[in-house]
N, CA, C and O atoms as a GROMACS GRO file, in nm:
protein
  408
    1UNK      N    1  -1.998   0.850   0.087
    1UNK     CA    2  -1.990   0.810  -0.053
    1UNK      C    3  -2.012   0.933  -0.141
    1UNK      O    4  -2.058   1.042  -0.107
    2UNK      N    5  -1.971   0.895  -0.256
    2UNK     CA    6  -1.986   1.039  -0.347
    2UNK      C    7  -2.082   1.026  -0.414
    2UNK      O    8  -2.159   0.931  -0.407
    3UNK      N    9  -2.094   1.155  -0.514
    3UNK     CA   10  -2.209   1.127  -0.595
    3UNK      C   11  -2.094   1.126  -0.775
    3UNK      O   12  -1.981   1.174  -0.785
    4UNK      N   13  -2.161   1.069  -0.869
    4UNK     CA   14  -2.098   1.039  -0.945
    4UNK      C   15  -2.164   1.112  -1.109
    4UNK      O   16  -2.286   1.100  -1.107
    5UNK      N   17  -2.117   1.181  -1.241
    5UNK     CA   18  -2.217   1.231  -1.292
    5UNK      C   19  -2.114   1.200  -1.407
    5UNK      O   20  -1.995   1.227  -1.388
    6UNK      N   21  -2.153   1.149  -1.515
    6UNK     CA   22  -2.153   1.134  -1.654
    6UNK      C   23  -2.060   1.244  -1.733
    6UNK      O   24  -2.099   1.355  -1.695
    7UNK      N   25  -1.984   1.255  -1.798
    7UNK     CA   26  -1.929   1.376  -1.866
    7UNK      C   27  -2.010   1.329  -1.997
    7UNK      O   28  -2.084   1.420  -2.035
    8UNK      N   29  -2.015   1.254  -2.050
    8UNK     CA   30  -2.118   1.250  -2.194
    8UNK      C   31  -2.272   1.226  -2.165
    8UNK      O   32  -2.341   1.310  -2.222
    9UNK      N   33  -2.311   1.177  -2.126
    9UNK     CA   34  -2.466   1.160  -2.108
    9UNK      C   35  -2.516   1.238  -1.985
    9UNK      O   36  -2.636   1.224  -1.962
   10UNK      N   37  -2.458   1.305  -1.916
   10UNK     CA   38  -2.493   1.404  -1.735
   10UNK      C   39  -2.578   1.302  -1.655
   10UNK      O   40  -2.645   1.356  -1.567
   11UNK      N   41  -2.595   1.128  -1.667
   11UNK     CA   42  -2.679   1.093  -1.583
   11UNK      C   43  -2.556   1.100  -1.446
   11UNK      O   44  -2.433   1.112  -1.440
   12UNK      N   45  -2.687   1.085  -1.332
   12UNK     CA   46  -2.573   1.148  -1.207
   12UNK      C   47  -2.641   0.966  -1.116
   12UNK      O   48  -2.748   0.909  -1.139
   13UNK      N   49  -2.524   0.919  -1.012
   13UNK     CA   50  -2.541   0.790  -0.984
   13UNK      C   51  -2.454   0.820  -0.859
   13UNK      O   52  -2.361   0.900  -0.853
   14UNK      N   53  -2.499   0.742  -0.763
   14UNK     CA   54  -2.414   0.697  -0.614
   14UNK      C   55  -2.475   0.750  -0.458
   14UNK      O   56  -2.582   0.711  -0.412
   15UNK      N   57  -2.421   0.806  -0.418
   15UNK     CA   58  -2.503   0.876  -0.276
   15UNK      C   59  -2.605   0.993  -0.320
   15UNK      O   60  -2.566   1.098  -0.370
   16UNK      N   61  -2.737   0.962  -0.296
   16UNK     CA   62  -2.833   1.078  -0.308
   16UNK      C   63  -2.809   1.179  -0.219
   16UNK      O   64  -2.802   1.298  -0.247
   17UNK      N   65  -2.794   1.127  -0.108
   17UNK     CA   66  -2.732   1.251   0.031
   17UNK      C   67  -2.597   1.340   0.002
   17UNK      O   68  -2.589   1.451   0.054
   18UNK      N   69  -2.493   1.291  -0.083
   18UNK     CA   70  -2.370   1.355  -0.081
   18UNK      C   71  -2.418   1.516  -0.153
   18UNK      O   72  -2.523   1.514  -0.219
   19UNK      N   73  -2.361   1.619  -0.143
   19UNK     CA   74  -2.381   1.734  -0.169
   19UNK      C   75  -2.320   1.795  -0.346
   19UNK      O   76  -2.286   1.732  -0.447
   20UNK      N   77  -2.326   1.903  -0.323
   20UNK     CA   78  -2.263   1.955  -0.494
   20UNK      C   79  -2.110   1.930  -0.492
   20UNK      O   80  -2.039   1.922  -0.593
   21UNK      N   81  -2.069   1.919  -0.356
   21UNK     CA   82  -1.946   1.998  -0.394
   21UNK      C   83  -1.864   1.810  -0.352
   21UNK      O   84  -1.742   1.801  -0.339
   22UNK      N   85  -1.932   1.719  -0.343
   22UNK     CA   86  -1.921   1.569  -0.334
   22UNK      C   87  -1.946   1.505  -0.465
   22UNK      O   88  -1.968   1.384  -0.464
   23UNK      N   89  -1.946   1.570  -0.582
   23UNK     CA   90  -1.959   1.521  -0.699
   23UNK      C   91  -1.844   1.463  -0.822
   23UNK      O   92  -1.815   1.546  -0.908
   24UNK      N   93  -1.792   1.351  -0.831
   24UNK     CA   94  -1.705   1.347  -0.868
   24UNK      C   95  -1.748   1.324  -1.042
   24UNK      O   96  -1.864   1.289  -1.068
   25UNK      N   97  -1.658   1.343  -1.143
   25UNK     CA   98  -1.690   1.314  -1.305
   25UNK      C   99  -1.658   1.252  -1.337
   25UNK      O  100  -1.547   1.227  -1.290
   26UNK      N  101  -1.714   1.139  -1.464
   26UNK     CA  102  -1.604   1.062  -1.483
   26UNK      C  103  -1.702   1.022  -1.617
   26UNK      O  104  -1.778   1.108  -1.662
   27UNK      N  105  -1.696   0.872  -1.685
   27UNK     CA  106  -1.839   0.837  -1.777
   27UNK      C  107  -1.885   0.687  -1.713
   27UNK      O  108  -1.824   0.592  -1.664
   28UNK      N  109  -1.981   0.707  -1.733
   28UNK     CA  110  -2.087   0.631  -1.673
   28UNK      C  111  -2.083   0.474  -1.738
   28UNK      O  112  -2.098   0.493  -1.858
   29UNK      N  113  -2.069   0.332  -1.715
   29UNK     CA  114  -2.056   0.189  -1.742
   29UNK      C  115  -2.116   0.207  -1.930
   29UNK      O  116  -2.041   0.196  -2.027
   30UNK      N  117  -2.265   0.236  -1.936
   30UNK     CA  118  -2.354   0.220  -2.063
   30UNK      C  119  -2.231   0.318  -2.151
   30UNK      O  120  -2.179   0.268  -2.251
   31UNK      N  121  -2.183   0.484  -2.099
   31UNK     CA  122  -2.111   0.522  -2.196
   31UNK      C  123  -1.992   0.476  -2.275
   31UNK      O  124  -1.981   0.495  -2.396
   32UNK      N  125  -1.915   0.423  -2.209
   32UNK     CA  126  -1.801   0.336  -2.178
   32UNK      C  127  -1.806   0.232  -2.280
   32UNK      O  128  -1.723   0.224  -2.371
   33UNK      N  129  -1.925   0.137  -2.261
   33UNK     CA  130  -1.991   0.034  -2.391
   33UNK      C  131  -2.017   0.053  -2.487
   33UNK      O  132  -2.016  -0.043  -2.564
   34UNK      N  133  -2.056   0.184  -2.538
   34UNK     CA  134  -2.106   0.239  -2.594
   34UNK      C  135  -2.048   0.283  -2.749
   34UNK      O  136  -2.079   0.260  -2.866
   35UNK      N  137  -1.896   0.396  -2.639
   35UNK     CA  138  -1.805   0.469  -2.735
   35UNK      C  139  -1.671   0.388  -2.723
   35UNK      O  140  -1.628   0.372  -2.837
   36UNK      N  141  -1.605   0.342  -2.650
   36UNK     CA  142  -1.482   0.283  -2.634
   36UNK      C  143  -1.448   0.188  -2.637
   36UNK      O  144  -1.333   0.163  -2.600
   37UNK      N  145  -1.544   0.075  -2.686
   37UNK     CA  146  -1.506  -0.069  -2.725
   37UNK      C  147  -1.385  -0.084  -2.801
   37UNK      O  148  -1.297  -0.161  -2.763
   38UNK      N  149  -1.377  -0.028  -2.889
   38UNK     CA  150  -1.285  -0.056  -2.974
   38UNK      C  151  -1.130  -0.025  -2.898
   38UNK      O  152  -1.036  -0.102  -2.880
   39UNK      N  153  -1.145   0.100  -2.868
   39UNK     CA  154  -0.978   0.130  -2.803
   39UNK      C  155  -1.019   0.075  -2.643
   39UNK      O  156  -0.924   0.111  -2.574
   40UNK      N  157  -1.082   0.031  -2.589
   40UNK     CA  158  -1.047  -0.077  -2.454
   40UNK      C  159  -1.004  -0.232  -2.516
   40UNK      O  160  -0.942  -0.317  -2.452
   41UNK      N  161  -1.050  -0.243  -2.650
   41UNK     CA  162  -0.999  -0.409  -2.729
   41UNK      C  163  -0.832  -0.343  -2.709
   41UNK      O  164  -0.735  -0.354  -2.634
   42UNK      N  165  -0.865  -0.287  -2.798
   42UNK     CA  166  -0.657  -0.284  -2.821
   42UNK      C  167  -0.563  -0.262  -2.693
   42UNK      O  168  -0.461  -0.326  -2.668
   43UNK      N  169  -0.637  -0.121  -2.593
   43UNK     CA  170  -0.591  -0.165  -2.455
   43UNK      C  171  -0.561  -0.306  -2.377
   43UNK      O  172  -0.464  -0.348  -2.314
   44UNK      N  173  -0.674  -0.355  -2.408
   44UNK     CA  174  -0.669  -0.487  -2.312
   44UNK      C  175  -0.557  -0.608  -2.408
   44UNK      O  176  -0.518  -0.710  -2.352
   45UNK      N  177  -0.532  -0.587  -2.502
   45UNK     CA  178  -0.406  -0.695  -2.596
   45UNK      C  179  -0.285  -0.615  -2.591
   45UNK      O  180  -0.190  -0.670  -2.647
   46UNK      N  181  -0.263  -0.504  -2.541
   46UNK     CA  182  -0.148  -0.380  -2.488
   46UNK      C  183  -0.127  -0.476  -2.370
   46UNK      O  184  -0.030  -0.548  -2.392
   47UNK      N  185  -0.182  -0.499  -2.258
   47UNK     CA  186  -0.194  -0.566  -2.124
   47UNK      C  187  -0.182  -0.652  -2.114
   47UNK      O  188  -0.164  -0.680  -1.995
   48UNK      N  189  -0.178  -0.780  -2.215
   48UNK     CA  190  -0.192  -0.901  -2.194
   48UNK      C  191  -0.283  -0.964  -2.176
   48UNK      O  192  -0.270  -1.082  -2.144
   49UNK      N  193  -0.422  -0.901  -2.193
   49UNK     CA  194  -0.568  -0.955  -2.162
   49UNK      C  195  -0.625  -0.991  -2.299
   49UNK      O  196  -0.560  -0.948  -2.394
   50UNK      N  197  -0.711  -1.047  -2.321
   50UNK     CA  198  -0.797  -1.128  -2.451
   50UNK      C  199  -0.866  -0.960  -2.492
   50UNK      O  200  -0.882  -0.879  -2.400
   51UNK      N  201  -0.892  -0.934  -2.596
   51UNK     CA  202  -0.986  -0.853  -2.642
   51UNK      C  203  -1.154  -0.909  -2.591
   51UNK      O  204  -1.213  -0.966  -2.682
   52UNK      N  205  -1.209  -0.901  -2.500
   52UNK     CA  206  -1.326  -0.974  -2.471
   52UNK      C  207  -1.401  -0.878  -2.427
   52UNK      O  208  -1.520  -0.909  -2.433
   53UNK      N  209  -1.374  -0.726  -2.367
   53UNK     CA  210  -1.480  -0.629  -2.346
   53UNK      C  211  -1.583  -0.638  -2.420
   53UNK      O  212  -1.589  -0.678  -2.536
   54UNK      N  213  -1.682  -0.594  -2.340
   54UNK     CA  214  -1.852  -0.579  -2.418
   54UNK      C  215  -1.887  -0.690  -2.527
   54UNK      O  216  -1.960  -0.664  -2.623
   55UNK      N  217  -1.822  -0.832  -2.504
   55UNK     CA  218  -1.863  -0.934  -2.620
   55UNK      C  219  -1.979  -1.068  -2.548
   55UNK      O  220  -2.018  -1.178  -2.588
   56UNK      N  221  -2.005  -0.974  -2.413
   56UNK     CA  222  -2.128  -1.072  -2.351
   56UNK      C  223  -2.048  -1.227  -2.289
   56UNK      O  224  -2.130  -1.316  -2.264
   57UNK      N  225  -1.925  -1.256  -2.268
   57UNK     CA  226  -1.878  -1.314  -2.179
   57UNK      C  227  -1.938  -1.281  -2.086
   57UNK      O  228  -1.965  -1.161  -2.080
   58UNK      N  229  -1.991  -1.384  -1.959
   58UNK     CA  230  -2.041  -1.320  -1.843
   58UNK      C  231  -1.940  -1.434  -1.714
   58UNK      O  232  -1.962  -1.432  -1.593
   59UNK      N  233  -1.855  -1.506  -1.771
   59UNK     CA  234  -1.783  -1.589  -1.694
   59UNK      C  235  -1.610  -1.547  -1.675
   59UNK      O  236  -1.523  -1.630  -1.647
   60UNK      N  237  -1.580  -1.374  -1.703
   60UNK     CA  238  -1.473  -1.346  -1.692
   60UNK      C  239  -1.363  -1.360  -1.614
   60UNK      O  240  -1.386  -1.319  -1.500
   61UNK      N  241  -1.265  -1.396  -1.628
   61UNK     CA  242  -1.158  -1.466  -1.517
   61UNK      C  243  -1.052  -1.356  -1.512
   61UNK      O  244  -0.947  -1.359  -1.448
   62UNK      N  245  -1.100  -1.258  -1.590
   62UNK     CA  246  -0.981  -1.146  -1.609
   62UNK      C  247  -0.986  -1.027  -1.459
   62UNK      O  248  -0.996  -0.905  -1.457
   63UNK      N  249  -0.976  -1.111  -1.362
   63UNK     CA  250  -1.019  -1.011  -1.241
   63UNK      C  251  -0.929  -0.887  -1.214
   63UNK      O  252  -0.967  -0.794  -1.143
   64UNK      N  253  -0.783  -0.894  -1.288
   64UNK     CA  254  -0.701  -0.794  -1.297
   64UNK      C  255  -0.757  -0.670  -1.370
   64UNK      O  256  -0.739  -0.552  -1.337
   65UNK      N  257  -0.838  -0.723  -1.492
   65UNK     CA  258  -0.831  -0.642  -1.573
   65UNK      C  259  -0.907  -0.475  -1.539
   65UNK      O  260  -1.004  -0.486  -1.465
   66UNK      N  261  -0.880  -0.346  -1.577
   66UNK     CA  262  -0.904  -0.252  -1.557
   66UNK      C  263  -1.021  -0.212  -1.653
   66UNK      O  264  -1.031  -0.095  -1.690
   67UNK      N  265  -1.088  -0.284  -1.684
   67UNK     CA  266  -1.188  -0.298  -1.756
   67UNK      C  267  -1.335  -0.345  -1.705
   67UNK      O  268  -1.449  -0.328  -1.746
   68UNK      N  269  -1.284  -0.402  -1.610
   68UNK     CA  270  -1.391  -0.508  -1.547
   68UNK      C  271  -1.535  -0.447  -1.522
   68UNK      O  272  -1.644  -0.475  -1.572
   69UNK      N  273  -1.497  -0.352  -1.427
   69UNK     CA  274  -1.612  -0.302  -1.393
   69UNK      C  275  -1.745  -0.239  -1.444
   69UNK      O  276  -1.852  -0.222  -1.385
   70UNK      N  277  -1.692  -0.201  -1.614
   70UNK     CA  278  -1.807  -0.183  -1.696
   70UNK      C  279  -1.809  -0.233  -1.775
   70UNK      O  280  -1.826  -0.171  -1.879
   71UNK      N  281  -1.784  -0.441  -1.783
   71UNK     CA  282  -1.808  -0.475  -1.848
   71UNK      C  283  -1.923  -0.593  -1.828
   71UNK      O  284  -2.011  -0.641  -1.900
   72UNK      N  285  -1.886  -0.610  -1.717
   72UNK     CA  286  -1.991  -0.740  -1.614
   72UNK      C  287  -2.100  -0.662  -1.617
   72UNK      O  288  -2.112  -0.539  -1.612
   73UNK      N  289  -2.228  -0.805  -1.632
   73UNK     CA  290  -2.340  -0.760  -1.631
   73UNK      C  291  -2.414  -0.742  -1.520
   73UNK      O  292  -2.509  -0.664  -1.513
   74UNK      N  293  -2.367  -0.826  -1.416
   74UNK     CA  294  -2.386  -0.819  -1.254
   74UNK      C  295  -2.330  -0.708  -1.222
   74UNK      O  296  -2.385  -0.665  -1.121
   75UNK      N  297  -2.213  -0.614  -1.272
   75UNK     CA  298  -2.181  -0.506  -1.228
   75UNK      C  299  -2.270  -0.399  -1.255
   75UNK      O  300  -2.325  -0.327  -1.172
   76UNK      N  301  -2.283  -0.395  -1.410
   76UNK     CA  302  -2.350  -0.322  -1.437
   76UNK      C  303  -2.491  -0.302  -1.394
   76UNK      O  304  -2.538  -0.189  -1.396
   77UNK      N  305  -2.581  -0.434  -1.346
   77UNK     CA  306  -2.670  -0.401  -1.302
   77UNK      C  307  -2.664  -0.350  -1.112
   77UNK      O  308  -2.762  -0.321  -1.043
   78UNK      N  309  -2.556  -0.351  -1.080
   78UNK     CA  310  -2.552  -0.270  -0.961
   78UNK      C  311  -2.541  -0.144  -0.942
   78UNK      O  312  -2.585  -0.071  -0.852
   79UNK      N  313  -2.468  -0.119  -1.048
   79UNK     CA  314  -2.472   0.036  -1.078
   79UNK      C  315  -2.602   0.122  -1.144
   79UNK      O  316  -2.634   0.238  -1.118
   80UNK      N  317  -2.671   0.018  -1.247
   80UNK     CA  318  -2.782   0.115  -1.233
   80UNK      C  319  -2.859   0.090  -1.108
   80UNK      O  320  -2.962   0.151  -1.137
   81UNK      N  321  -2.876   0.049  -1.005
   81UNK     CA  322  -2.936   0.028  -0.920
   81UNK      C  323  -2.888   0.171  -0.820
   81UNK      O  324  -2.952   0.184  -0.716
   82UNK      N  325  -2.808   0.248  -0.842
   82UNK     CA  326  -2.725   0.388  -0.768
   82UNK      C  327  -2.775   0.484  -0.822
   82UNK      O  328  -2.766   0.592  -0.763
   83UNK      N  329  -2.864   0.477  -0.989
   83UNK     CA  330  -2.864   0.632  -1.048
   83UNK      C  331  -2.979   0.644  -0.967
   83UNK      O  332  -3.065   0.573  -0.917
   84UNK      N  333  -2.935   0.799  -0.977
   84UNK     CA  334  -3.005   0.902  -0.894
   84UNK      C  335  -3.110   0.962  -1.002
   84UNK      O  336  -3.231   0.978  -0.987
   85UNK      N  337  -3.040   0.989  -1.102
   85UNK     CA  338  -3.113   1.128  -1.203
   85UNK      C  339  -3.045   1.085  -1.335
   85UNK      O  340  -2.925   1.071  -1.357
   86UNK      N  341  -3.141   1.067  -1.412
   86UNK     CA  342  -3.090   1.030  -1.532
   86UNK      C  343  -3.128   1.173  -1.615
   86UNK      O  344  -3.221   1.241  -1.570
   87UNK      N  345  -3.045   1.226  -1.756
   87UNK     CA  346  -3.049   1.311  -1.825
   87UNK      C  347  -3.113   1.247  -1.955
   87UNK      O  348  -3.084   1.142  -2.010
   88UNK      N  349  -3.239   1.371  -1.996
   88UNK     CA  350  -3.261   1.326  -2.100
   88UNK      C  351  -3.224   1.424  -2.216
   88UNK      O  352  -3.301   1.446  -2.309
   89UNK      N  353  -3.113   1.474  -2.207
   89UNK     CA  354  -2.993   1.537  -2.331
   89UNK      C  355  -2.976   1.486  -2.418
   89UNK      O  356  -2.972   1.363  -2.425
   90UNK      N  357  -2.955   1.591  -2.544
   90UNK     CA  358  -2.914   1.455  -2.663
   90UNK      C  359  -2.818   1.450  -2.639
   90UNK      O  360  -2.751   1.511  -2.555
   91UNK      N  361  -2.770   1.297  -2.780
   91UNK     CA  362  -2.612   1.283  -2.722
   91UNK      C  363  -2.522   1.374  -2.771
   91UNK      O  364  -2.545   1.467  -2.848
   92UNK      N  365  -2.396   1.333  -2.710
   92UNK     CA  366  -2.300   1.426  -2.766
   92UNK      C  367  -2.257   1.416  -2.887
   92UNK      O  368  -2.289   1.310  -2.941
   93UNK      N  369  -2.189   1.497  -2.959
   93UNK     CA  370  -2.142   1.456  -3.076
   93UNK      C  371  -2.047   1.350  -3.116
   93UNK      O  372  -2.027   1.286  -3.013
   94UNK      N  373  -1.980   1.300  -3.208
   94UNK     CA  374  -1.914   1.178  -3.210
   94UNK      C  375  -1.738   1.216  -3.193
   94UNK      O  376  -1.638   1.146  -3.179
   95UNK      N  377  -1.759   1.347  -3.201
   95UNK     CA  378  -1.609   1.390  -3.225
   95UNK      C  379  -1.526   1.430  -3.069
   95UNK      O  380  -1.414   1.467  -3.036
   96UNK      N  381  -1.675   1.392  -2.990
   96UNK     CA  382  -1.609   1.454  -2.869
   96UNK      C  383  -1.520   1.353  -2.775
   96UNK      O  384  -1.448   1.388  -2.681
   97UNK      N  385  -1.542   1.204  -2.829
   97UNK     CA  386  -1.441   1.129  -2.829
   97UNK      C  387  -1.312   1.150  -2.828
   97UNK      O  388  -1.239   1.143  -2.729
   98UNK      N  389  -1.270   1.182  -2.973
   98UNK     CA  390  -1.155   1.244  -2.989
   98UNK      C  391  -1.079   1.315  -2.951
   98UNK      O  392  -0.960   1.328  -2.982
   99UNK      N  393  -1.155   1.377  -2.866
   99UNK     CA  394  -1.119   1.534  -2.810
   99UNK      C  395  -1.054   1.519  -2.676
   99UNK      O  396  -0.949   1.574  -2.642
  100UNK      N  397  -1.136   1.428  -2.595
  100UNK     CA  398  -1.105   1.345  -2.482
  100UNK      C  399  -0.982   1.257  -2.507
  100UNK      O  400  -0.886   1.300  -2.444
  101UNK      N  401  -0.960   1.165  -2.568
  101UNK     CA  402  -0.860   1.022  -2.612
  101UNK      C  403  -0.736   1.148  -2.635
  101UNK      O  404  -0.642   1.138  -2.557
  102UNK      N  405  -0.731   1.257  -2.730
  102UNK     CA  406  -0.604   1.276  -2.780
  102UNK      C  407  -0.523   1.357  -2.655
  102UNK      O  408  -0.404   1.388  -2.669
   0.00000   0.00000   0.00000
């Protein structure tokens, strides 16, 4: 298994054993909720799915959806159950969104 590490917040999550060079990037479920609600709504009505990310549905039937996984709360609490090392960094700035999306 890999190990997994945050590009906005650096918390790191998944195999404690996997090494440096086993580290994959990506953003972490909480970041995801956080900054991208809004453009995963319009994604998910692009797709044919309800706008329902992060609105506390916990009975989702959207099992297609590419969203899923950081939006369930049973998911999400499995995943924090993986962090390894949480960062206590401030956050990033708001623009770094942008920077990423465009």
């Amino acid at each position: 298994m890999l190990k997994y590490k945050c590009l906005l917040c650096g918390i790191e999550w998944g195999d404690p054993q996997a090494t440096e060079s086993d580290i994959s990037h990506g953003y972490c479920p909480t970041c995801i909720r956080k900054r991208y609600t809004q453009r995963i709504h319009q994604a998910q009505l692009r797709a044919g799915y309800s706008d329902c990310f992060n609105r506390g549905y916990h009975d989702c039937g959207e099992d297609g959806c590419s969203f899923r996984a950081a939006c369930q709360d049973e998911l999400i609490g499995s995943w924090k159950k993986a962090v390894i090392r949480s960062n206590e960094a401030a956050e990033p700035e708001g623009s770094f969104c942008e920077i990423v999306m465009a």
